[in-house]
C-alpha positions as CSV (number, residue, x, y, z in Angstrom):
1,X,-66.0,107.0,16.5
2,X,-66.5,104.3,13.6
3,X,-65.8,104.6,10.1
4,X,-68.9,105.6,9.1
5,X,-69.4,108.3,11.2
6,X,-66.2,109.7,10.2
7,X,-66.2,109.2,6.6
8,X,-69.7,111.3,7.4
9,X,-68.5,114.1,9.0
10,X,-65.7,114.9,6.0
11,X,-69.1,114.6,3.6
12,X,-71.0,117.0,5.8
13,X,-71.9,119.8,4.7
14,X,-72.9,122.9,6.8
15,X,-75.2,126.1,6.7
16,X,-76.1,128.4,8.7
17,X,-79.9,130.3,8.7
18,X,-81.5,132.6,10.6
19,X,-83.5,131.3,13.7
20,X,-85.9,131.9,16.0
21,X,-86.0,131.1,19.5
22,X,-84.1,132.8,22.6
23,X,-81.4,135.2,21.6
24,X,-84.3,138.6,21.2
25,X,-83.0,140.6,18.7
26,X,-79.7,139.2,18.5
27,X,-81.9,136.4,16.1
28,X,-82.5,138.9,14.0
29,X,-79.3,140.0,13.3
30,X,-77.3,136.7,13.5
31,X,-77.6,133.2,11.5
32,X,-77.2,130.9,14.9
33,X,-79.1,128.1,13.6
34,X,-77.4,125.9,11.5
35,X,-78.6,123.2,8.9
36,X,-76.6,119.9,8.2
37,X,-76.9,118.1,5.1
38,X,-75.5,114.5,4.4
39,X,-75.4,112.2,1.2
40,X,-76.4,108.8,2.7
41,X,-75.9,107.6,-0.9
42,X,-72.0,109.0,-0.5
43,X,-71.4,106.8,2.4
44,X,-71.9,103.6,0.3
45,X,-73.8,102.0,3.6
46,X,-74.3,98.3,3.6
47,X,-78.5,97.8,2.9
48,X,-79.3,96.7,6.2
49,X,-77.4,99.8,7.6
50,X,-79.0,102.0,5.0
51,X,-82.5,100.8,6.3
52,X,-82.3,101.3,9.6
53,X,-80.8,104.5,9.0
54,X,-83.6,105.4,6.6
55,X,-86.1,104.3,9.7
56,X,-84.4,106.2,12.2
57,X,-84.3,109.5,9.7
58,X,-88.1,109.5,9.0
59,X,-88.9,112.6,7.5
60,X,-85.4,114.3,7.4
61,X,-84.3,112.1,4.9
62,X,-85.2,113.8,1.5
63,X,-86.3,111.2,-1.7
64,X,-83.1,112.0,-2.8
65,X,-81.2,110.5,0.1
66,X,-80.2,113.8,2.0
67,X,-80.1,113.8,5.7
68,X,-81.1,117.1,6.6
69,X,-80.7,118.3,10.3
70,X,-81.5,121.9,11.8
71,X,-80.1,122.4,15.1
72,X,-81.7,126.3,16.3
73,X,-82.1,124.9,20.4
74,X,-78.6,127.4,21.1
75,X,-77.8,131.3,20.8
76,X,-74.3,130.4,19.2
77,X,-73.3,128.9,16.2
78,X,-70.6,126.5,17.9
79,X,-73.7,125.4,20.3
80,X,-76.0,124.8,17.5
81,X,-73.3,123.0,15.4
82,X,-72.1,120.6,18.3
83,X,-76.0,119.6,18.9
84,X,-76.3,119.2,15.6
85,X,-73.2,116.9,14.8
86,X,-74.1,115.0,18.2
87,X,-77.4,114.1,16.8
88,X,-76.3,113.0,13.6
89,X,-73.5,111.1,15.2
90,X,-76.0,109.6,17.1
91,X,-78.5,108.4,14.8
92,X,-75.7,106.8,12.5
93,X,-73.9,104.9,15.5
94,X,-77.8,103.5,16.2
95,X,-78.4,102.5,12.8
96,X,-75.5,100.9,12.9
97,X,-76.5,98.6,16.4
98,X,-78.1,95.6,14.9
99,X,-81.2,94.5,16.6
100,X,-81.3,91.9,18.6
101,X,-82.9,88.6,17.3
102,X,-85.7,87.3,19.9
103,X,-85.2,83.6,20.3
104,X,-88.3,81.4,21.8
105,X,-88.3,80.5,25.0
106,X,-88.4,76.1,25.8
107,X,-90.2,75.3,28.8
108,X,-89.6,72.1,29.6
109,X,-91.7,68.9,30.9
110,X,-91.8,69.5,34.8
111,X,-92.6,73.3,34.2
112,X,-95.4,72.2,31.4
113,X,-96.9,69.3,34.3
114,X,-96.5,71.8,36.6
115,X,-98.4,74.8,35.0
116,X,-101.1,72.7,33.8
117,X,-101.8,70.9,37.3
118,X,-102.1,74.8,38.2
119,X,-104.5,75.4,35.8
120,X,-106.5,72.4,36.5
121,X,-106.6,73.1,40.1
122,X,-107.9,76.8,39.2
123,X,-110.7,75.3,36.9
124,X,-112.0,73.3,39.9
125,X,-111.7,76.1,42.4
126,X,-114.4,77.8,39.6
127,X,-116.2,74.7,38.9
128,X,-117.3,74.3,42.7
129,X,-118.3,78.1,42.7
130,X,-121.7,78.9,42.5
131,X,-125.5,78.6,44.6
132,X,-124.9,76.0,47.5
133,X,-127.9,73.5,47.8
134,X,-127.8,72.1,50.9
C-alpha cells in the first residue's frame, strides 16, 4: 500500500447503519451496513491527485471534502467493512495513476507517397464508374 492510502485508513472513520438487502429479519435487528467517511482535505493530496480523486468520487464526495462510502452488498459487518475499505483503497491508488499523455503519431514520407497513391488510385476506380457508352 502507499502512503496515502495509509495515512487514509488511520483518518477513517467508521459507522455502522441499519441495511437492507439479504439477511430477512436479521436486517432488522442488526447494523451490517457500514458507512466510511474520509477528510480528503486531511490527507494534504498534491492538486493533481486531489482532482482526479475528486473525478473519480463524483457524488460521494460532499462540498465539504468528505468521502462518504456505504458498503450494505454483505450480511456481516467484517464483510461490509472489507468491501468498503477495498473500494476506497481502490479509488485512491487510481487517483493516484497518472494518465497517460497521448503523443502524435509521425508518418513518414514513403507511408505519406504511399497512402496517397492509394487514394488516388481509389478516386479513379470511382471516376471510371458510371453509364458505359459504347
Amino acid at each position: 500500500m502507499s502512503d496515502i492510502v495509509d495515512r487514509a485508513m488511520a483518518l477513517v472513520e467508521e459507522s455502522f447503519i441499519a441495511s437492507s438487502g439479504p439477511g430477512g429479519q436479521n436486517v432488522n435487528k442488526v447494523a451490517t451496513a457500514v458507512q466510511l467517511r474520509l477528510d480528503v482535505f486531511a490527507l494534504r493530496l498534491e492538486p493533481a491527485i486531489f482532482n482526479r480523486l475528486k473525478t473519480i468520487a463524483g457524488s460521494r464526495m460532499t462540498s465539504k471534502g468528505e468521502i462518504v462510502l456505504t458498503a450494505r452488498n454483505y450480511r456481516t459487518q467484517e464483510a461490509n467493512r472489507e468491501d468498503a475499505r477495498k473500494r476506497l483503497t481502490e479509488m485512491l491508488e487510481e487517483a493516484q495513476r497518472a494518465p497517460r499523455i497521448r503523443k502524435k503519431s509521425r508518418v513518414n514520407r514513403i507511408n505519406k507517397e504511399a497512402r496517397i497513391k492509394s487514394k488516388k488510385n481509389r478516386g479513379t476506380v470511382k471516376a471510371n464508374r458510371g453509364k458505359v457508352d459504347w
